[in-house]
Structures are given as C-alpha cells and as structure tokens.
Steps between C-alpha positions, in 0.01 A plus 500: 500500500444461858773827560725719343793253542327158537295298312195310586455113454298572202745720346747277584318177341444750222880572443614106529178358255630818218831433548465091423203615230690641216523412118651151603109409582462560119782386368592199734138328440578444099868362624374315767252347273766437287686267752176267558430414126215643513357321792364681762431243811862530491529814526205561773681170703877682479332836622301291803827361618701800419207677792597269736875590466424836568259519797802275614746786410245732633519328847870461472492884476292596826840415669714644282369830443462628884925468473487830237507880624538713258437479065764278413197206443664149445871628501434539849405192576816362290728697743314328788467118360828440243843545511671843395698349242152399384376758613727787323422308125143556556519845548719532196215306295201726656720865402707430187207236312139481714428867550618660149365209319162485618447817421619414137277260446197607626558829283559330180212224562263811513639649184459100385150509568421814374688469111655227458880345434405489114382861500795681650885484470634345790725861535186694517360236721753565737526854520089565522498213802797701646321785484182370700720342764698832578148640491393278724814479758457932515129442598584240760813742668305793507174376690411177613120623558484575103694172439193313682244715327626395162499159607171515637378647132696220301383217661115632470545464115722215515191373697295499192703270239563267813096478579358531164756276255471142690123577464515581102670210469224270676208656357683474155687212481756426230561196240780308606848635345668307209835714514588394896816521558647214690801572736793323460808358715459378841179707480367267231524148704089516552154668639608467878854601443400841593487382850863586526505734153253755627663556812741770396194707334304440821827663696425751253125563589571569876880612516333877539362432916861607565415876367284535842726366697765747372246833661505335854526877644150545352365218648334503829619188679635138366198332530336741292788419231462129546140483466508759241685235269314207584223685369638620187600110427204402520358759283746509241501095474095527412569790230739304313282175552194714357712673204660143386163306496348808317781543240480106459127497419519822272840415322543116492827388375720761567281731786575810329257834559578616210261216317182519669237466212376832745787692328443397136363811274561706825864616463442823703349290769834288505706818471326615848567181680872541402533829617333393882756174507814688443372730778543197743844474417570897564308438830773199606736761393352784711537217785824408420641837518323583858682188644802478360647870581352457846665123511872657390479780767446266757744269376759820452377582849628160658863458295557848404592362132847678376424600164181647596689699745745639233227564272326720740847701552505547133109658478526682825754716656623358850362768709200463726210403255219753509245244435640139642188324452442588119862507441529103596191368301612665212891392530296181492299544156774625341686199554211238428469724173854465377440166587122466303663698196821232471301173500240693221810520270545142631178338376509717252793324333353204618189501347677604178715146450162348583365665228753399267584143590161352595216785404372472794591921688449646767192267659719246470814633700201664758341168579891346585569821746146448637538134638864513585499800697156351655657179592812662644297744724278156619863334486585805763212359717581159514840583643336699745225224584769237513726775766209587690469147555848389584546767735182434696490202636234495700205507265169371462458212287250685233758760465729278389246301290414824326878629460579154365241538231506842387910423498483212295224667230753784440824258446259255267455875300870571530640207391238426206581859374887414465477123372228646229767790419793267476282216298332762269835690411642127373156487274319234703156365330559788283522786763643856340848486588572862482207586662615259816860602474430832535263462839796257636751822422255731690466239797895485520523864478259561801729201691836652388358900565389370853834365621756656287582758810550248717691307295774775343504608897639117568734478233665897559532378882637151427754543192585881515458606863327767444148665562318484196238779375192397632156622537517441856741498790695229603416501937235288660387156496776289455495437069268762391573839320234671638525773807206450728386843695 
C-alpha cells in the first residue's frame, strides 16, 4: 500500500481483479458451458461482445465516478442520476438483500467447494458457513490492514488452481462426455442462444468492480479508481477466457475439474485442488465484508437511517461516546449481522424445499441468488446510466453511444432472466418448474422488499391520515421518505 490510509493503483487493481475472481470463475465455467451445448466459439464470441459492453460501461463510468465523495460507491451515484422514489427502493435492496446476502453466499459456496451439498446436512452447512462469515466480518471491523493481508495471502493460493488447472486440462485432455447434460427451457432453443442466456452469469463474473468503488476514502484520486477498473476488466475477462478454454479441452462435455484424466488414481491430488478453490470464495467473502460495512456507514452517514439510529440507543447509553469512531462501525456490523444471520435461516429453509421437491439443495438455490442479485445490482446501473444521461444534455456523442450499449446489454439480461423464470415455472420444453418458481418468488421478494416502505408510507398517508412507521423520515424532496443531511 502506497500509505497507511491509501492504497496504491496496484493494490487497488489487486482488490477489484480478487473481488470479481472468486469461486464463480470455477463454478460459472461448467454452467456457462452448460448454456452453449457444448460449443465453445459461442461461448468465446458472447464473451468478445460482452468486452465491448464493458469498456463501454467502463467509459460511461469516467464521468460518473468523479460525481462520488465519500464510500457510498454506486448508491452515490443513484442519489445523483435517478429519482428518490427510485432512489429510496435501491437503497432498501442494497441494506435489507445485497449486503447480507452476498456475504451468504460467498460463505456457503466456500463450504460448497470444500465438502460438498451431499456430504453435509444443509443445518450444519449453515451454521459452519455462519461461523466463517462472523469470523470473517470481526477480522474486517477490527483492522482493515489485516483484512488486506489476508486477502493478499488468499489470492496467492487461489493463484495456483487458477494458473495450474486450465493447463492440466490442455496437456491432458479428456474424452468427450456421454452423460452431458443439456439445459432445458428457453435455455434449450440452440448453441447461440447463450448470446442472451449467458448474460446473467456474465453480470455475475464482474458484478464485484463495485467492492472498490465502495473504499473511495482509500483511494487516491478518481482517475486512479477509473483506471483501476478498466484494468481489472480487462484482466478478469482474459482469466475467465483462459479457465473456460482450459476446462473445455480437459473436461469436454460438461467442463468439469473434477474429471481431468490428471485427477484419476490421484484422489489426494483432487482433494488439494478443492481445498485452494473454496479459498477463492472465502477471499470474495473477505472482499465483500471490507466493502459492504464501509458502503452502509456511508450510506447511514448520508440518510441517517431510523432503525439504525434506535438500534444504536439500545447497545449504547446516550451519553457522550468514549470512542465515536469504533462505536459507529460497530453499530454498523451489528446490524449487517442481524441482517447476515436472518437471510442464513432464510436459505436455509430454502435450500431445504429444494432438497425435497426437486433434489437439487443448496447449489441450486445459490446459483438463483447469484444471478438475480447480480442482475439487479447491473439493473441499479442501468438506471443510473440512463439518469446520468437524461440529466446531461450536453454530451458527447461516444458517451452516449457507450451508455446506450452498456444500457441495453443489462435490460437484454434483465428481461431474459424474468421471461426464463416465468416460462420455466409453467414447465416450458421441460424446464423444472419448482426450481423456476422458486427463483421468480425470490425475484418478487427482492421487488416487493425494495418498495414495500414506500408503498405502506402511501397507503397510511392516503386512506388513514396518518404517519406510518417508517425507516426513514417523511421531509425533503417532494415524494420521498428519506431525510437528506
């Protein structure tokens, strides 16, 4: 690190690339392989285009970016660039779904990786993954310089499965598989359907820049955050390029690790590999938890949320604090982990009716969370892309070229998502229905959650004439429910 409080551009790069380098690199490469058949100029053409959308994105954000101050990332530049109706629902996504389950999912992908839905009860599961995140969470309020440390050390061993696996699998390549599985509904139609399929898993892959942009206050200028991105695009686009052609070649048919001839009659050798890949998914986590406690402080910072201001009279006594500074980051972490520990019982229960109705557990109910909460965050963006460019109207016309394109990739992903959800949970060309039903419930709970507020505030002020409980205060901005400092 360049400082004690600020980070370098390589440090910075290095946060961004290990934040968007997780398990999903792993795990997304046999789904995404999936989605094209088998077929993988498909797959290297919808990763080429997919580029393009995102140094487009990454252009659209050298003008957005410069608008933030503090750590509040791209909730900052919603408060700028939408509405604060709009506004206020996105906020309710980011504290009551995005921050507590990302760190759920990360935590129980590691545990995944590491045993195995078939080898553990998903109640065990749960509490050993709840466990590592309050682990985790204590490391990250207690000292950011350890926090980066241990993310330094995890992604040096994460570094060798991602190296030394895409190159086992060319040097040893694999008979074609005779059990492929072939996906089915809308994702079915064909070999280039995952043009528009594989969008939501490519949200996925790069939905983690928005960690960096969540430590601003550690970051030396906005250029040095802009270009630190751009670079971590481009690096994380040729990782997964080099993993997916490697796991093709060594695995054909399914692209699966975990078949490499390399592996057969060396079980301890496998064993090893499994234990470095669930480390990349405790080193998202690690991530995770630096941004997201420094994201809700500076969100808490510019609305001075109500029930985080109760909850802080409840832990402390309303004298003069004797340590302000410690006391509000850890008012903070206490709510994110009441938060973290509800949505584990969530997926929990989840993950059980999976279980029971379709066989399919916890991977199955993980992968759903992954790409809608992905494609909502992106979803986020694309309001804020389409604001930014409403409200400036004087604008170059690349700017709007690229806004235009990177808007229109992320409401193609969107609105794929929901049609597949709605076809699938009707049993189109043989699609799971419970396994789609269940992914449209979460989508409408993460709508519903996000505007409920807003909406019991309306109906309180137009039926009973009366302020309603709210999280917020009822003052500025004509039709919001949130105070502005």
């Amino acid at each position: 690190m360049a400082s004690k409080s600020t980070l370098s551009s390589s440090s910075a790069v290095f946060i961004s690339v290990s934040s968007m380098i997780g398990a999903g690199i792993f795990m997304k490469t046999s789904a995404l392989n999936k989605l094209s058949h088998n077929y993988l100029p498909s797959l290297v053409t919808l990763f080429c285009i997919f580029l393009f959308s995102i140094l487009a994105f990454s252009y659209v954000l050298v003008k957005i970016i410069p608008s933030q101050s503090g750590n509040g990332g791209f909730m900052e530049w919603s408060k700028v660039n939408c509405s604060p109706r709009l506004n206020t629902a996105f906020i309710n996504f980011i504290r009551y779904f995005y921050h507590p389950l990302s760190l759920v999912l990360f935590s129980v992908y590691g545990v995944l990786s590491l045993k195995g839905d078939e080898k553990m009860s998903t109640p065990l599961l749960i509490m050993f993954s709840l466990l590592i995140t309050i682990t985790v969470m204590f490391m990250n309020l207690v000292s950011f310089k350890t926090a980066y440390r241990v993310q330094l050390t995890l992604w040096t061993l994460v570094l060798i499965p991602l190296i030394a696996l895409p190159i086992m699998g060319i040097i040893w390549p694999g008979e074609s598989s005779s059990t492929f599985e072939k996906p089915t509904g809308l994702d079915g139609a064909g070999k280039w359907m995952i043009m528009i399929s594989g969008l939501p898993s490519l949200l996925f892959i790069f939905d983690g820049f928005y960690n960096l942009a969540s430590l601003k206050d550690k970051i030396q200028s906005s250029k040095q955050l802009v270009r630190s991105l751009c670079i971590s695009f481009a690096i994380v686009t040729f990782l997964y390029l080099y993993v997916i052609i490697g796991f093709s070649v060594g695995s054909p048919g399914n692209a699966e690790y975990r078949n490499f001839v390399a592996f057969k009659g060396h079980p301890y050798l496998l064993e090893f590999f499994e234990i470095l890949i669930s480390l990349a998914a405790f080193m998202t986590l690690n991530s995770m938890s630096l941004s997201n406690i420094s994201q809700l402080t500076a969100m808490d910072n510019m609305y001075d949320f109500q029930d985080i201001k109760r909850l802080r009279s409840l832990c402390f006594y309303k004298g003069k604090p004797s340590n302000p500074e410690f006391e509000h980051r850890f008012i903070h972490w206490i709510y994110l982990m009441m938060h973290t520990i509800f949505w584990f019982l969530v997926v929990g229960i989840m993950a059980s009716l999976s279980k029971k109705f379709n066989g399919k557990g916890m991977e199955d109910v993980l992968d759903a969370l992954a790409d809608i909460i992905s494609s909502f965050i992106f979803g986020i963006l694309a309001c804020i892309i389409i604001g930014n460019l409403v409200k400036q109207s004087k604008t170059s016309i690349l700017f709007k070229y690229c806004a235009i394109f990177s808007g229109v990739i992320i409401v193609i992903a969107l609105s794929y998502l929901f049609i597949t959800y709605v076809s699938g949970a009707f049993g189109y060309e043989g699609a799971d229905k419970f396994s789609n039903g269940l992914k449209l419930f979460i989508m409408c709970i993460f709508i519903l959650g996000s505007l409920a507020p807003q909406f019991k505030e309306f109906l309180n002020r137009k039926f009973l004439q009366k302020r309603s409980y709210t999280l917020y205060s009822y003052d500025k901005y004509r039709g919001s429910i949130i105070t502005f400092k």
